[in-house]
N, C-alpha and C positions, 0 to 999 in steps of 0.2 A: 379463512379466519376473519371473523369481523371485527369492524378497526376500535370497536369497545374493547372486544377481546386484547388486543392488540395493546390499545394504550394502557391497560392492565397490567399488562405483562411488563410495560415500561417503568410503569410506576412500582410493582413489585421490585423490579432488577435496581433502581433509585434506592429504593428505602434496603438492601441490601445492608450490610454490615459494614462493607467493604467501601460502597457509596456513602454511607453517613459518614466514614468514616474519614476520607478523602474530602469530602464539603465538609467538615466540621474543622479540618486543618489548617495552617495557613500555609502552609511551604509546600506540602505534602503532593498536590495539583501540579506546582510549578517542576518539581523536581522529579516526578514522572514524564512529565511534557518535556521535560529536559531529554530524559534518554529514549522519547518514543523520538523527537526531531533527531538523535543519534543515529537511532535501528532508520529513521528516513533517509539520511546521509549512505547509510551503506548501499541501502538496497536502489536508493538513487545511485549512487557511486556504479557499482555492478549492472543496473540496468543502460546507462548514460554511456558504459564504455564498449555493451554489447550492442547495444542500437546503432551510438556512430560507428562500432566498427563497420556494422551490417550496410550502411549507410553510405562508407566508403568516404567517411569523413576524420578518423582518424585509422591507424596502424594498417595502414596497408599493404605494407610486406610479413604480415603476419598471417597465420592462418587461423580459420571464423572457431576453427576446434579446440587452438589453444587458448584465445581469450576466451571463451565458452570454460572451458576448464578453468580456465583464471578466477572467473569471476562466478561462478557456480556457489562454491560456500557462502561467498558475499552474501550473492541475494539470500539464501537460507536464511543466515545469521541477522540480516538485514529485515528480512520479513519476521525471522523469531519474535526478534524484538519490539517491530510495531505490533505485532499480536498481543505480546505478553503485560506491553505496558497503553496499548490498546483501551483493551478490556476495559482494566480499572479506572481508564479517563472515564469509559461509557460509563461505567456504572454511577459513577458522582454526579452524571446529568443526561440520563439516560431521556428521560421525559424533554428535554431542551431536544436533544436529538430527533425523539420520534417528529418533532413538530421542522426544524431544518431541513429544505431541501438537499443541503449542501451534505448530509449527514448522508442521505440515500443515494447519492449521487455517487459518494466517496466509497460507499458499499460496495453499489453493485459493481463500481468500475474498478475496485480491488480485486473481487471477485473474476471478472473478466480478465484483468490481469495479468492475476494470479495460473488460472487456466491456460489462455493463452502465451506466456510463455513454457508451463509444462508440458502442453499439447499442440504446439502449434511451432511457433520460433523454434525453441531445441532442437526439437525430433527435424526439424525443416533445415537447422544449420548444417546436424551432423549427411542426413541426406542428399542434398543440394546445393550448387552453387550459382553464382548470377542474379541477373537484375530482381528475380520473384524475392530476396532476399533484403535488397532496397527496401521493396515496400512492406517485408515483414517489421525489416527495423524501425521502419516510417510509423508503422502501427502501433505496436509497440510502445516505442518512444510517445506517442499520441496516449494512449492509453494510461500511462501511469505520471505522464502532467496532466491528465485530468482527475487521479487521484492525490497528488499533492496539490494542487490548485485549489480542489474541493475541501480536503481535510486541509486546509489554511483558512477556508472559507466558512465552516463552522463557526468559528468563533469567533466572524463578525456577526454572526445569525443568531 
């Protein structure tokens, strides 16, 4: 896709309904921001307690399967929620975004993520034990502070 096409497509998803609607507000912005930094809490919350477990930095007489179960819905509930309330930040300044690096950064490293604990940690918790798990959580943990780091860093951009 060429990136005319591309900033089109941004400028399309901006002039939105839902985007005019959100930039024409005045609270409307902050109070979405409010519960996407919520759904960030949890999914932080659930990720923070399954990396240090992995980590061997906190609950260590626990086993990787129960807090894995533990904290399961979290992340769900936690990712729901930056999706659903996501979205409609993107859309009120979609075109700001295309042009932030911090916007693609935030993307693709959600993305990765997102993958990498479906496909990679999980299946590896329930499977495995020992050190290969350190550095799953090391990664991990790496992973999604560079997605809160970056989605902070939008909106100095």
């Amino acid at each position: 896709m060429d990136s005319k096409e591309l900033i089109d497509i941004f400028y399309f998803l901006e002039d939105t309904f839902i985007g005019d609607y959100i930039r024409s507000s005045t609270w409307l912005f902050p109070v979405i921001e409010s519960f996407h930094l919520i759904g960030l809490g949890i999914l932080g919350g659930s990720v923070i307690l399954m990396d240090f477990k992995l980590m061997k930095l906190i609950f260590r007489n626990t086993s990787n399967i129960y807090i894995l179960e533990q904290t399961k819905n979290f992340f769900i509930v936690g990712l729901s929620l930056l999706i659903i309330t996501g979205v409609p930040l993107f859309l009120s300044e979609a075109v700001k975004c295309y042009y932030s690096r911090a916007f693609w950064i935030k993307i693709i490293s959600l993305v990765m993520g997102v993958l990498f604990v479906y496909f990679v940690r999980n299946p590896l918790i329930v499977k495995k034990e020992g050190t290969i798990l350190i550095l799953i959580g090391f990664v991990s943990f790496s992973i999604w502070t560079v997605v809160a780091a970056s989605g902070r860093w939008i909106g100095f951009s």
